[in-house]
N, C-alpha and C positions, 0 to 999 in steps of 0.2 A: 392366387394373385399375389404379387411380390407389394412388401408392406411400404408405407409411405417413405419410411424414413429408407430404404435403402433407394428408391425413386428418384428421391433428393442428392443423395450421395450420387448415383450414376447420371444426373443432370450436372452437378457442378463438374464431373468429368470430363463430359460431350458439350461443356459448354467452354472449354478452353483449361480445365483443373487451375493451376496457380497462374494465373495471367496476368493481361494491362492490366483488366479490373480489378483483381485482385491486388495487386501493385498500389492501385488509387485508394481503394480502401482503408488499406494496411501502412501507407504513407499520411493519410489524414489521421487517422486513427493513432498511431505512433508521435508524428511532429507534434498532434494536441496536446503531450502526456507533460509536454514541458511547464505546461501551465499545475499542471495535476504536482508533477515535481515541487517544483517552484513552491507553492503554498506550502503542500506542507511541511515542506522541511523549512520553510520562515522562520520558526520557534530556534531551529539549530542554529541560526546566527543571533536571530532577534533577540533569545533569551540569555546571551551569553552574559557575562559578568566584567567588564573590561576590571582592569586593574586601579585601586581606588584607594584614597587615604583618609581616616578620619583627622580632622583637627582638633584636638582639644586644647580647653583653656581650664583653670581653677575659678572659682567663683571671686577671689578678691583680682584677679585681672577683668574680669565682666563688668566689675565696679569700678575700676579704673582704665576708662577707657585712650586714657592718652598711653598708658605700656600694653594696651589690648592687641597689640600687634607683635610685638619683642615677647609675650607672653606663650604665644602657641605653641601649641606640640605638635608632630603630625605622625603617625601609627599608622600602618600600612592592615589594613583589613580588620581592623579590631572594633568590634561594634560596641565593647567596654571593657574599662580597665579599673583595679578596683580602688579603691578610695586609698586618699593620701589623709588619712588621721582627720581632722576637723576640713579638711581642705578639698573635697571631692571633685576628681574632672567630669566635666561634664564634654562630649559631644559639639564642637562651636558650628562646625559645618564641614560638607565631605566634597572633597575632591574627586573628581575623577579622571582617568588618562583619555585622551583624546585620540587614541588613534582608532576608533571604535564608537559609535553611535546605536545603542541598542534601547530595547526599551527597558530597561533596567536602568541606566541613567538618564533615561528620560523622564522617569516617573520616580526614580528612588529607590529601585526595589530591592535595599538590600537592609540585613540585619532585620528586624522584626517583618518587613516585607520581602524575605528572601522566598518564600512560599509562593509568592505569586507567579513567579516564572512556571515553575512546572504545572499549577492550578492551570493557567492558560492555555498549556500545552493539551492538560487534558481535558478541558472545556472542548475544545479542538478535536480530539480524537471522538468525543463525544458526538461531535457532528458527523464524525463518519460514521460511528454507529448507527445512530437515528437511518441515514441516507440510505444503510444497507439493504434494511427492508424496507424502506419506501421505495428505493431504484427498482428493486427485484420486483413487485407491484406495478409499478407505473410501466415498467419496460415489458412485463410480460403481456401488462393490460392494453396500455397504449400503444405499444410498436419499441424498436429498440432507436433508431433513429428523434426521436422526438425527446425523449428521456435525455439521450447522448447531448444533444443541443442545448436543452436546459440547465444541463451539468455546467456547461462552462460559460452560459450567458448568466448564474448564481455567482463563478470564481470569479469573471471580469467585475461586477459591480462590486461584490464584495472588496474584493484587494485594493479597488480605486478607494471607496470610501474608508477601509482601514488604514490608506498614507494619512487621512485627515483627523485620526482618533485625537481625542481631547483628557483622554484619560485612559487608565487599565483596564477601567471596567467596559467601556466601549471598547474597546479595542478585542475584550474576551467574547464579545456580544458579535463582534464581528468574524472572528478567528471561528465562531463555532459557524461561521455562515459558511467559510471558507472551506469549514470540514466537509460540511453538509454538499457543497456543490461536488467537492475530490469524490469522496464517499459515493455521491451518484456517478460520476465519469468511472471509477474503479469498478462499480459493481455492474455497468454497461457496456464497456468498452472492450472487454476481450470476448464476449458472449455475444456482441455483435460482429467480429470480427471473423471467428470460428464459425460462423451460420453460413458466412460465403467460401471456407478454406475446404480444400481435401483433407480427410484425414491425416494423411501422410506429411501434412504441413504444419497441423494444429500446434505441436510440440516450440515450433518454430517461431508462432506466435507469441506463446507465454515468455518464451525465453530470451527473446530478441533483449537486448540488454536497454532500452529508451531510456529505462526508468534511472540507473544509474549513469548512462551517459548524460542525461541534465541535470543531475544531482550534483557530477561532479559541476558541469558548467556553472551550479551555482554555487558551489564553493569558490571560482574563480572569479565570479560578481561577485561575489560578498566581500573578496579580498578587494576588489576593484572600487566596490561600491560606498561600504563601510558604513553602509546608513540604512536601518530598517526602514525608512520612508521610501527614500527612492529603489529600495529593493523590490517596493510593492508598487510604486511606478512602471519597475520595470516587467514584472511578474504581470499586471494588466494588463504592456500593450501586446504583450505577446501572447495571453491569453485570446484579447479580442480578435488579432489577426487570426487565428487558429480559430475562433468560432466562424468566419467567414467561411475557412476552408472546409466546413459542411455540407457548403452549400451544391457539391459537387458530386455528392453520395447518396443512395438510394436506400431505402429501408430493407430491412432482409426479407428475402422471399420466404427462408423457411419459416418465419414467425408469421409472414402474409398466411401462408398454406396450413400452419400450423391453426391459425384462427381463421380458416375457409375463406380467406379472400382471395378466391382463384382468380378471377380475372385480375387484380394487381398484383400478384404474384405472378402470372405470365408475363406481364410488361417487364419486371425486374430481369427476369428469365432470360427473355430476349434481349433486353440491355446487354445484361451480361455476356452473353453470347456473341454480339454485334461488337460490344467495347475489344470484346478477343479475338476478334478477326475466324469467328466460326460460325456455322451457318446455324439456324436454330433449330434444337433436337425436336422431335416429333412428342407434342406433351401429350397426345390423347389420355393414356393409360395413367400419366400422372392427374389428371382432371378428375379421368372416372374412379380411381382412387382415392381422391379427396373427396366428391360429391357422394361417395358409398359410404365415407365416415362420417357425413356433415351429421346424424343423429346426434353426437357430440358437442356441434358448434355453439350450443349455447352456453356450453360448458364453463364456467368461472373458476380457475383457479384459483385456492387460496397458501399461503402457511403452509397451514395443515395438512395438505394434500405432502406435503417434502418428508411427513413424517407418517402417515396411514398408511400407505400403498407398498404392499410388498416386503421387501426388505428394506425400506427405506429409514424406517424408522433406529433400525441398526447404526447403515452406514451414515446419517446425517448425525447420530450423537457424537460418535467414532471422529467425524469428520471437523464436527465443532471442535474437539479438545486441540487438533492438530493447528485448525486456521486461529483458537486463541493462541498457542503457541508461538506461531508464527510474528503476530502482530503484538506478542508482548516483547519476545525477541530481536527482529529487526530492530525494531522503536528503540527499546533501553538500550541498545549499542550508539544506534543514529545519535540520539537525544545526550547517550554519555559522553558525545566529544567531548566536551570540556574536562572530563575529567582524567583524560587520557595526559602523557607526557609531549610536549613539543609545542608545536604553532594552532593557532586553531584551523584555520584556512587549509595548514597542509593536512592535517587529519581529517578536515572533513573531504579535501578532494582526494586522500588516501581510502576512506571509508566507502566514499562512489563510485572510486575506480577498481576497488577489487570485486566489484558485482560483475563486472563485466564477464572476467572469464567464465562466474559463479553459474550465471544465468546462460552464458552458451555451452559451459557444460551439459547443464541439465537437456537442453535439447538433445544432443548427440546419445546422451545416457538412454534417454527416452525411445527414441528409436533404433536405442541398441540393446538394452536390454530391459527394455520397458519400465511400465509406470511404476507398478510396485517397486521394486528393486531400487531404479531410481531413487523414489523416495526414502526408501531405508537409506541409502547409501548416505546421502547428503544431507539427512536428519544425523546422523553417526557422526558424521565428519563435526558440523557442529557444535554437537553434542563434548566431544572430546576435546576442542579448543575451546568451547566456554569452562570446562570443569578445570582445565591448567588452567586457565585466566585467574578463577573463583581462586585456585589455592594458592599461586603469584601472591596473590592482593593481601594473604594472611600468614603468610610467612616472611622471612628476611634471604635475602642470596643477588650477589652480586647484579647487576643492571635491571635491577627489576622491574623496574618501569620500563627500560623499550622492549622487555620481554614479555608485560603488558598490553602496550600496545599493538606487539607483531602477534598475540595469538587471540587479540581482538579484531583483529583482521581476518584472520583464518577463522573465528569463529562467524564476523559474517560472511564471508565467502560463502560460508554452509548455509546460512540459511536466506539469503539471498539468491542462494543456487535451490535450494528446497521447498522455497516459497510457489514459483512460475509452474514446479514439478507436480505440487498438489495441486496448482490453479489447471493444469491442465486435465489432472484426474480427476478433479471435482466437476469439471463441466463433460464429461464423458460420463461421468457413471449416472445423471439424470435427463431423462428427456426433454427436448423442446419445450412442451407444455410448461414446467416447472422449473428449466432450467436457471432463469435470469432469477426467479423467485429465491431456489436454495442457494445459487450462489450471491445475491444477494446480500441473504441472512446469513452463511457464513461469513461472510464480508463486511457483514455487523460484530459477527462474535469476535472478532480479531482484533475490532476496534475497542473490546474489552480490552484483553491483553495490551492495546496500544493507550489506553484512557489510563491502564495502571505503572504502565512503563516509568512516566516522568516522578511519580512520586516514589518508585524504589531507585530510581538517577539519582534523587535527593536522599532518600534513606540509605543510599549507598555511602555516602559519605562518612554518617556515620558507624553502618556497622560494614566495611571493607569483607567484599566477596558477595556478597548477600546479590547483586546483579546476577554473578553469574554463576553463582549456583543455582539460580532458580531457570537461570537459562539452560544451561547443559540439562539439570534433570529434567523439562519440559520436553526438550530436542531430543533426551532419548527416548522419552514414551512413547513419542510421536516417531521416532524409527520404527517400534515396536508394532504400532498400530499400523501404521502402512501396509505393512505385511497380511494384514486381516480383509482388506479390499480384494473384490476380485481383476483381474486385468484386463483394460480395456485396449488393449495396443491392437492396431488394425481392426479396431471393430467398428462398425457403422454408427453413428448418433441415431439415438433411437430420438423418435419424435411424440406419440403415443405414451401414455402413463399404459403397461400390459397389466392384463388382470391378474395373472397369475403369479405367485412370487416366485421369486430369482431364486435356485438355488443355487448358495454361495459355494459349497464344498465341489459340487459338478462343474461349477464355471470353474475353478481356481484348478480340478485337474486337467479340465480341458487347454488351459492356458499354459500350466506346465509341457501337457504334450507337444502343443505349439509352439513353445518357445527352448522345446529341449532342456529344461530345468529338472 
């Protein structure tokens, strides 16, 4: 008897393959990511540093307050200067440029508070952490649709009440709420999306470029906007709208069937079917195949189960170093606009719009010469524009800053392009059962990488290159590891945890033969 998980696969086929349905999906699913955007790149404007001067007086002008004005000095960023013999300046009060409202001169945070921007930042990634493995839990336990909802009913309340913060410290209390909702949408939303796609389309999914086409749009709010307040005014209402457009989508069948709720999982079935203008396949065989495995259905996934079973425990450590990787990389590029040369507006909407070709590459790669290779290729690319970056930044040679910045771009391009590539080989190489759980938790580990990003931004500062050196040599281990996956390209999602282990070197020549390598 043919196994469930290929059942699944030849019903999304005979149910219309990539259709309306799929269309409706895949268009709620995408328009929400703006809110998922929006948050967290908030920090890249919010924590920027507008251009500021301190004032200083001497102490016998402080005592004489009628020349306390003809007295001042003003020093463009200097947090002190050293003493004039008996006559020490002190700090009288700091100016800052006005074309920019962040929360840095909201609250003051610079010179002994300069720390606080990036702390926030990674308060913030910290929520995504946390969210990875609660998402992968709740979405595998409860359903993937319920999870997905909650994700962005956590970002709207959040963001409203972060326009109203009173202080840094609320405001970090809240940023980490904001992580926490992203965090759940990230580690839900492509694993729901793939459960209703063909194979053939999956690739198509990760790589659709959403995620930087509203990156950039908020780089062009932020120019527009100019104010962290109403940024998260604006980040709300278009949050809330997008939770509405929930309301329209079904929960996935393969997670109905995957946890024996056959009878809801028919109703989805035929939705699907009836939404594509196709008549409904004959599911007997799929029934009696689910009701032959139901011994399992009390079955509790945990964790644990991502790392016991099979070879699992290989590819899930393999696959943590790659998605840390990934999420220290992206982040420390994102997070280092400011330190790049030019405008900030135009670098950050420079940094959102080279994702675009990054992430439509990796599709076309994927389905042309698959996942591994893919993956190498585009960890390599990376790899090699962050290490000229790193040596740029420690040598001397004519235009070196916008040589800087142009192989800061090339270096995200790569892993912007590298990222979608692994998100789509990571949800192929675990089944159903476990799927939203591993990638979850790798969707956590990342958020290491991204929780440490902001404070080598800052320590970048002072030891030049130290970014992206760690970046390049991250991106190339992770070419190297890529290679160690076996490949999944045209193969079926398996549903089922199998008993028996995988073996890796059988699959990896069978894939070679297949793929003429």
């Amino acid at each position: 008897m043919e196994s469930l998980n290929i059942l699944l696969e030849d019903v999304i086929d005979k149910c219309g393959g990539f259709g309306r349905f799929q269309w409706t999906v895949v268009s709620v699913a995408m328009l929400s990511k703006v809110a998922c955007a929006w948050g967290i790149l908030m920090m890249q404007f919010g924590g920027a540093t507008p251009d500021w001067w301190c004032q200083w007086t001497n102490d016998s002008a402080i005592e004489s307050t009628a020349n306390n004005e003809s007295r001042l000095l003003e020093f463009y960023q200097a947090c002190s200067l050293p003493g004039n013999g008996s006559t020490p300046l002190h700090c009288f009060s700091v100016r800052f440029s006005n074309d920019m409202n962040t929360v840095v001169n909201e609250w003051g945070l610079i010179c002994d508070k300069d720390w606080v921007t990036s702390t926030i930042t990674t308060i913030q990634m910290g929520g995504l952490l946390v969210s990875g493995i609660l998402a992968g839990q709740l979405s595998d336990t409860f359903g993937r649709k319920p999870t997905f909802v909650l994700s962005l009913l956590i970002m709207t309340i959040s963001n409203l009440i972060a326009a109203f913060s009173i202080s840094w410290e609320m405001f970090a209390v809240l940023r980490f709420l904001i992580g926490l909702g992203s965090g759940i949408y990230l580690a839900t939303m492509y694993i729901y999306m793939i459960e209703f796609i063909p194979k053939k389309y999956r690739p198509m999914i990760t790589a659709f470029p959403a995620f930087p086409i509203f990156a950039a749009m908020f780089g062009l709010m932020a120019w527009w906007l100019r104010d962290w307040k109403n940024l998260h005014y604006a980040t709300t209402i278009v949050t809330a709208s997008t939770l509405l457009s929930t309301l329209v989508i079904p929960e996935s069948f393969r997670w109905l069937a995957s946890r024996y709720k056959v009878e809801k999982s028919m109703e989805v079935i035929k939705k699907v079917a009836r939404t594509n203008n196709r008549e409904v396949p004959d599911l007997t065989k799929l029934q009696d195949v689910i009701y032959k495995s139901v011994g399992e259905s009390n079955k509790k996934f945990t964790l644990i189960d991502i790392f016991r079973h099979g070879n699992f425990l290989q590819t899930s450590c393999l696959l943590m170093f790659c998605w840390l990787s990934c999420g220290y990389s992206y982040y420390a590029i994102t997070f280092g606009v400011g330190q790049l040369s030019g405008s900030l507006y135009v670098n950050m909407f420079l940094l959102s719009v080279v994702e675009i070709p990054g992430t439509l590459s990796s599709w076309y790669l994927n389905n042309r010469i698959g996942r591994r290779w893919t993956c190498c290729l585009l960890f390599m690319i990376a790899a090699v524009a962050g290490l000229v970056a790193a040596t740029l930044q420690i040598v001397d040679v004519p235009d070196k800053a916008s040589m800087i910045t142009g192989f800061s771009l090339a270096a995200k391009l790569g892993v912007s392009a590298a990222w979608p590539a692994l998100m789509t080989y990571t949800t192929e190489l675990y089944p159903t059962v476990i799927r939203n759980i591993s990638y979850g938790f790798l969707s956590s580990v990342s958020r290491v990488g991204a929780m440490i990003a902001p404070q080598i931004v800052h320590l970048n500062t002072k030891v030049p290159g130290l970014l992206y050196f760690l970046f390049g040599g991250s991106m190339f281990l992770s070419a190297i590891i890529s290679l160690m996956f076996p490949e999944t390209k045209g193969k079926a999602l398996e549903d089922q945890i199998q008993t028996k282990n995988i073996d890796f070197k059988e699959t990896e020549k069978t894939n070679k033969n297949e793929n003429g390598i």
